[in-house]
N, C-alpha and C positions, 0 to 999 in steps of 0.2 A: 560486315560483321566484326565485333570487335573480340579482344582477344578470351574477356569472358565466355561467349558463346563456344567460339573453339575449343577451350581447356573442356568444357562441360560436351563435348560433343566424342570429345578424344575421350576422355574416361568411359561415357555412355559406350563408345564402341570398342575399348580395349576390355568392358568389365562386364558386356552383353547385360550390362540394366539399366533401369531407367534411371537418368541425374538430370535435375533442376537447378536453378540456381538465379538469380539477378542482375538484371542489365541492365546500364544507361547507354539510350541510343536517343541520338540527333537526328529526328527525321523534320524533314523538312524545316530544318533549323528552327525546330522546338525540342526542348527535351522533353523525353518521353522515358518510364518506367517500366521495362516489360518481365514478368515471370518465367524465364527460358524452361521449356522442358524438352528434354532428348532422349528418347525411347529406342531401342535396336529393334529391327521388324523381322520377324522370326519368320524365315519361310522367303526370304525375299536378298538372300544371299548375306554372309558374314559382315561387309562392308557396308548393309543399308541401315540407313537411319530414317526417324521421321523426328523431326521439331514443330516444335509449339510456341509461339511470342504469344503472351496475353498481355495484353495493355495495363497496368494498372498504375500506372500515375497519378490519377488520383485519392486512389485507396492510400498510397506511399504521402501524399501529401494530406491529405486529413490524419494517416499517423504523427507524419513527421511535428504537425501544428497542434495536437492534443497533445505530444513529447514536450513540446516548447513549454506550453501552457502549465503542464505537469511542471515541469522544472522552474518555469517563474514562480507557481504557488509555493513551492517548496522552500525558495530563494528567501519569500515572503516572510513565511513562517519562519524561519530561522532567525528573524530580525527581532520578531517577537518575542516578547517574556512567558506569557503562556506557554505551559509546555503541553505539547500536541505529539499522541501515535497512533498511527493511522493502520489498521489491522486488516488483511485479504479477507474475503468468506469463508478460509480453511482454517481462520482465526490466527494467522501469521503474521508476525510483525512485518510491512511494508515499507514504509517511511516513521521517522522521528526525526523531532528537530530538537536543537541545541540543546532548549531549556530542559527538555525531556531529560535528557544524559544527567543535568544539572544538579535538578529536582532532586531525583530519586540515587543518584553519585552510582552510577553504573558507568562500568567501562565499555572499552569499546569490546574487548571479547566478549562480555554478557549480551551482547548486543548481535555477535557476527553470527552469520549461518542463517538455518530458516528458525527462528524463536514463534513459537508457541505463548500468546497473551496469557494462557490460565498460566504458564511456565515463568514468566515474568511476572506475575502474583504469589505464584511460590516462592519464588527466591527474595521479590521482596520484604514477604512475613519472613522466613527466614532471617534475612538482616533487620529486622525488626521494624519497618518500614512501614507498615501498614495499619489500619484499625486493627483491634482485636476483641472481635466479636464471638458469643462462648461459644455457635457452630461455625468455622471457619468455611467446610465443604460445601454448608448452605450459602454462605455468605458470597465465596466466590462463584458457584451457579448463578447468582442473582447478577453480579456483577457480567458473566458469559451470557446472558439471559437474549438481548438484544441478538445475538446470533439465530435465534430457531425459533423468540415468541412471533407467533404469527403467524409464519412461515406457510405452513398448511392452509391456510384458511384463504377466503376466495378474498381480492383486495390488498392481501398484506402488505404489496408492495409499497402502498400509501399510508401506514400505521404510523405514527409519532414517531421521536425517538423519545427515549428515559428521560426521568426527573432529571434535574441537577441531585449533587450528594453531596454532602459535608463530611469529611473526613478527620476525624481528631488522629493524630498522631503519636506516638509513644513518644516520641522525640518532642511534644508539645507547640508541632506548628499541627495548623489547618488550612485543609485542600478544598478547593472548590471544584468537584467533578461532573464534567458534561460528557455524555456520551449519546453520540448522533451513528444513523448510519449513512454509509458512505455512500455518495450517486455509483460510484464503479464496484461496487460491493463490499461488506464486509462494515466494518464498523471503525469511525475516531472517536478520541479518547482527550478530553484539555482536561488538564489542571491547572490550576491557579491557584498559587499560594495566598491567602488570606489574611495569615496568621498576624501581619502589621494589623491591617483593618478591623479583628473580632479585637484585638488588643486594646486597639483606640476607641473600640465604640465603647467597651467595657468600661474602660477608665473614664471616659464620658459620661455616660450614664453612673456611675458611681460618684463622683462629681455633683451631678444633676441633686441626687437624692442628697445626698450632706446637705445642697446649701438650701 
């Protein structure tokens, strides 16, 4: 036994309650993951204990390889111009990447804690960031929409996600918004700034018609 299991066995019997805790043991010179738990046995003298190894190495390894995978995609996305935020099913900001920060010129305080997506639509119209459509409260439900349509209904799980959206800007660029929801719940969010490309097609087509 290693010194894990001891610390959790001493607590378990100086504190008469149950402590668990995580072990790496080498059994039969393979490593193995086990879930230690150490319970006091009531009725069976101050000193008795009962333990529990449960094996779970490969629960620890399908975590530890969906962790990996999580953090290459993420490594990914940062490389990218699109700026990408990725929001829990409690509708919490989870992950953002670079362009995100970029885009929208949020710091990193606006950014730290558990953020709320409709909260970061607020503060955006605030700094003048966003369309301005004449019901705003309608306009952001619509945009929270993909959170709850469906939901109820037998199947939802397979429902599309949203249109793309065209975003005009007070500041005079345009957004190109996809929002998809996420395999692990919750919903992402890309942007792509346009605003070169609606430019050039315009001046093109303006072009076209002169000549």
């Amino acid at each position: 036994l290693d010194n894990t299991i001891k610390k959790l066995a001493a607590s378990a019997a100086s504190e008469r309650k149950p402590n668990e805790g995580r072990a790496i043991i080498n059994s039969r010179g393979e490593r193995r993951v086990y879930r230690i738990v150490e319970t006091p046995l009531h009725g069976s003298g101050d000193a008795s204990l009962g333990g529990v190894a449960i094996d779970v190495t490969e629960l620890d390894k399908s975590k530890t390889e969906l962790r990996q995978q999580i953090e290459a995609n993420q490594r990914t996305l940062d490389q990218i111009q699109t700026s990408v935020a990725i929001f829990g099913a409690s509708q919490n900001l989870i992950y953002h990447n670079r362009a995100f920060q970029k885009l929208w010129n949020l710091d990193d305080a606006e950014l730290s804690g558990r953020v709320y997506h409709g909260e970061i639509l607020d503060n955006l119209r605030l700094g003048g960031h966003l369309p301005e459509p004449a019901d705003y409260e309608a306009w952001k439900e619509h945009q929270l929409s993909l959170y709850t349509d469906g939901l109820s209904e037998p199947g939802s799980e397979r429902l599309g996600d949203a249109p793309d959206e065209i975003w005009h800007l007070p500041d005079g660029r345009t957004v190109k918004v996809a929002k998809l929801r996420h395999p692990l719940g919750g919903v992402m969010v890309a942007f792509e700034d346009i605003t070169e490309k609606v430019t050039l097609e315009a001046e093109f087509n303006t072009q076209i018609k002169v000549q």
